[in-house]
DOMI-656469 format. One record per residue: residue in one letter; x, y, z of N, C-alpha, C, O in turn. Coordinates in steps of 0.1 Angstrom, whole numbers, padded with zeros to 4 digits, always signed. Layout:
N
AXYZXYZXYZXYZ/...
END
This chain:
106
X+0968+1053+1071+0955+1050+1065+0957+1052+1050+0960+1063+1045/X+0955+1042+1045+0951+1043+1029+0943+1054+1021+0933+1058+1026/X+0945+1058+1010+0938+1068+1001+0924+1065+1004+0917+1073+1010/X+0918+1050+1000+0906+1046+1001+0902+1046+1013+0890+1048+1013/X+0906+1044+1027+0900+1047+1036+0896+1061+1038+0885+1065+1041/X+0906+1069+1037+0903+1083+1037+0892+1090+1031+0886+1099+1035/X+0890+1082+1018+0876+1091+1013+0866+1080+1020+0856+1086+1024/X+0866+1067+1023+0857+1059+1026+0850+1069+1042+0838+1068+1044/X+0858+1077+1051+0854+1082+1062+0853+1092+1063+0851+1098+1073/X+0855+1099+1051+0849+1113+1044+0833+1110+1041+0824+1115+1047/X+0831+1103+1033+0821+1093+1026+0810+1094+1042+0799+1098+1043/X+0818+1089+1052+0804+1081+1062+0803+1097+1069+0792+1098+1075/X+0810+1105+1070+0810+1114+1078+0794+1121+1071+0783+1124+1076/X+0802+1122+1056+0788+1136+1051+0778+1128+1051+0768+1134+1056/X+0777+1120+1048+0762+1107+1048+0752+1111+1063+0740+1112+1062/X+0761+1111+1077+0759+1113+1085+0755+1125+1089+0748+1124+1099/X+0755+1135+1084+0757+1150+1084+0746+1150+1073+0736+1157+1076/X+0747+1146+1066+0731+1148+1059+0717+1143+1063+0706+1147+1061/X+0722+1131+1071+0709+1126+1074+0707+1126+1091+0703+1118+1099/X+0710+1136+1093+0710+1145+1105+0712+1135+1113+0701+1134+1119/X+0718+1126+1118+0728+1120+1125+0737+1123+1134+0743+1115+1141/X+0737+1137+1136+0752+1143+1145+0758+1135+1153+0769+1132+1153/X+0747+1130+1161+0751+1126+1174+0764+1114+1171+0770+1107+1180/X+0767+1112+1157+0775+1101+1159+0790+1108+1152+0791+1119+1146/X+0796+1101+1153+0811+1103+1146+0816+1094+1141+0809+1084+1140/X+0829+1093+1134+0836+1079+1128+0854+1085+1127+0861+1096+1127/X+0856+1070+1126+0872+1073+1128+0874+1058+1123+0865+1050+1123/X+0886+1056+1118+0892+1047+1115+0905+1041+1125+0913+1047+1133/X+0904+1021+1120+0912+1016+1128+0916+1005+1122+0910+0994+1124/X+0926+1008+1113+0932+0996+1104+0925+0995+1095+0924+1005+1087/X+0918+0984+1092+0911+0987+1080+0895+0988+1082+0886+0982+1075/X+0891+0998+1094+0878+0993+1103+0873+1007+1099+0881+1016+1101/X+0864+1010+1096+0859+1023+1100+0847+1024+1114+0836+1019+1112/X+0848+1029+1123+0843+1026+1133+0831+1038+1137+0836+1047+1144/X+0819+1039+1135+0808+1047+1138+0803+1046+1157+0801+1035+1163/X+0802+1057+1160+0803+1057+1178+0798+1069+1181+0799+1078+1172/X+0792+1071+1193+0785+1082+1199+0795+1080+1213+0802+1071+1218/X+0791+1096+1215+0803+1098+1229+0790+1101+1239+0783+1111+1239/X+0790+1087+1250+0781+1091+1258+0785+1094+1273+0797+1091+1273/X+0783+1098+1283+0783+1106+1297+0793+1104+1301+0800+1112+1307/X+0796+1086+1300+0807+1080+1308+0818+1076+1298+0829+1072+1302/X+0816+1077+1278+0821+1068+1273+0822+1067+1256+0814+1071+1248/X+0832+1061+1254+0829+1063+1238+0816+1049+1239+0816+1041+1248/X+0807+1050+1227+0796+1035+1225+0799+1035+1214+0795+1044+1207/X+0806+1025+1208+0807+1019+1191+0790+1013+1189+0782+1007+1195/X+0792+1018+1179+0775+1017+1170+0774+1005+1162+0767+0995+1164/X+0782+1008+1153+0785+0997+1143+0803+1000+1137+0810+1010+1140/X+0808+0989+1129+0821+0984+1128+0821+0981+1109+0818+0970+1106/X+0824+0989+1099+0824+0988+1089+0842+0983+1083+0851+0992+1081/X+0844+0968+1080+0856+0965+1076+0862+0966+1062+0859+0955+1057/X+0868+0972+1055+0868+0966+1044+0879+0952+1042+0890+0948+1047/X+0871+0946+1032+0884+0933+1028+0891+0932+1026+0894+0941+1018/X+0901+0924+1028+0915+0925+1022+0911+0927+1002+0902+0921+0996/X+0919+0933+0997+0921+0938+0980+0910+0937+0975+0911+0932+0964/X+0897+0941+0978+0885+0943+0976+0881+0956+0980+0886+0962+0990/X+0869+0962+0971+0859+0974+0977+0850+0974+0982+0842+0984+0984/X+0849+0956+0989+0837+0955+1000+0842+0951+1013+0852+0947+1019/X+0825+0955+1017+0828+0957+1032+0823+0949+1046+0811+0954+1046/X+0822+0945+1052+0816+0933+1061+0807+0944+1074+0815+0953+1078/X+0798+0943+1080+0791+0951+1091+0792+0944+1101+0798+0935+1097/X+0790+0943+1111+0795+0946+1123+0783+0953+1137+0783+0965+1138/X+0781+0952+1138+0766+0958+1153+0766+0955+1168+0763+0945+1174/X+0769+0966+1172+0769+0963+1188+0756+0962+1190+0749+0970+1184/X+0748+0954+1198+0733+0954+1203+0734+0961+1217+0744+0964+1223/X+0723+0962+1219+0720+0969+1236+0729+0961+1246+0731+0967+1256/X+0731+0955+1245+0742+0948+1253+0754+0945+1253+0759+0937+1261/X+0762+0954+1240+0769+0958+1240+0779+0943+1232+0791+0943+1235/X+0773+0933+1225+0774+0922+1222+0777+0922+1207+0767+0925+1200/X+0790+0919+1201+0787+0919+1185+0778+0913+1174+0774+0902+1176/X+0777+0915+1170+0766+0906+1157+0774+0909+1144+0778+0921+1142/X+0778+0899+1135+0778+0903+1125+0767+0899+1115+0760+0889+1115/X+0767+0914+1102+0754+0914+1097+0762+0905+1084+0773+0909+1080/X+0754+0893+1080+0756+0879+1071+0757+0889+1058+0758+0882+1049/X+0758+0899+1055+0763+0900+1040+0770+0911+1038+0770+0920+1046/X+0778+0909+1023+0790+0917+1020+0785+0925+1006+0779+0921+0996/X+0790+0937+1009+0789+0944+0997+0799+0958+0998+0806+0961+1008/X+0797+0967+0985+0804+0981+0989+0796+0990+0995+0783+0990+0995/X+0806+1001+1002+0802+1008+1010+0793+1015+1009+0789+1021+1019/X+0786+1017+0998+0775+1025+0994+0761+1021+0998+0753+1030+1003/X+0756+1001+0996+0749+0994+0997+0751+0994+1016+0743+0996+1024/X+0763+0990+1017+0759+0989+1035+0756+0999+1039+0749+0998+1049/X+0757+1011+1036+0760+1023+1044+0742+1026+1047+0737+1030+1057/X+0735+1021+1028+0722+1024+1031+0713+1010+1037+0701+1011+1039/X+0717+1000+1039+0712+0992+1050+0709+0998+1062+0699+1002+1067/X+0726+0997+1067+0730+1003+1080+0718+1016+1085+0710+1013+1093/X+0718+1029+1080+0707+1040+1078+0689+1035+1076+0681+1042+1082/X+0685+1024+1070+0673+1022+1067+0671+1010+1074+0668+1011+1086/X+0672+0994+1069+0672+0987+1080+0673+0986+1092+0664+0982+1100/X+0684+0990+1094+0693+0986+1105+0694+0999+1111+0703+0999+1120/X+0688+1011+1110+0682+1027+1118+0689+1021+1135+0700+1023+1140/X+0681+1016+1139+0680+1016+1153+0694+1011+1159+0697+1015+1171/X+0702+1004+1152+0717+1003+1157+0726+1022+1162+0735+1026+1170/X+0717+1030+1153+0725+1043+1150+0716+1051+1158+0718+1063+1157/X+0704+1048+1167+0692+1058+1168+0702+1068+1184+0711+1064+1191/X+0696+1081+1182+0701+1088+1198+0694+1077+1209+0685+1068+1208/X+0701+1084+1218+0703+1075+1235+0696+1086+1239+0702+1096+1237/X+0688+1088+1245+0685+1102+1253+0690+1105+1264+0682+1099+1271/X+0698+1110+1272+0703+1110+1285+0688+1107+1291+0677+1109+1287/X+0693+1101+1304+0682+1092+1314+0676+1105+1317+0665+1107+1314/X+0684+1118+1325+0674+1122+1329+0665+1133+1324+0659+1140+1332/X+0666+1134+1309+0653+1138+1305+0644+1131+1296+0639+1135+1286/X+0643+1119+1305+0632+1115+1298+0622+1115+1308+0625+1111+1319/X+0608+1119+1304+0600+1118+1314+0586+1107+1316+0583+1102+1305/X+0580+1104+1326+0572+1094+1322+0558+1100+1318+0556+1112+1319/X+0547+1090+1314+0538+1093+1310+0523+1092+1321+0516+1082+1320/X+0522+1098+1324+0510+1094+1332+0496+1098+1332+0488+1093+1339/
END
């Protein structure tokens, strides 16, 4: 892994860790930095941050509830996705509650 990836997954870790996020992690894969929760049965990739070839931008990436890619239509550096990804795009990253404590409402 490159110098810049290495701070780039330093970079998403504390971001994560500040905005009380735990529940997720990141790791890199080629030039991918890959954000995922570890759930009962499984790793769940979240979202998929690329960087470009000889560029400091980054392309997104989104698994939906169905486990289906999307990519999100625009490119920029990691700073600008990162706060998309966190403010728009929240709900790609929200906790999963384990099924059985959730209770109903009656």
């Amino acid at each position: 892994m490159d110098l810049d990836l290495k701070i780039s997954l330093g970079f998403i870790r504390n971001m994560l860790q500040a905005t009380g996020m735990t529940h997720l992690s990141v790791r890199s894969e080629g030039r991918s930095l890959i954000i995922y929760s570890i759930e009962p049965k499984e790793e769940a990739i979240r979202a998929v941050l690329t960087r470009l070839n000889g560029r400091q931008d980054y392309v997104l990436t989104l698994a939906n509830h169905r486990g289906k890619w999307q990519l999100v239509p625009v490119v920029g550096p990691l700073q600008e996705m990162l706060d998309m990804l966190t403010d728009e795009l929240a709900f790609a990253l929200a906790y999963w509650p384990k099924v059985g404590h959730i209770r109903s409402i009656q």
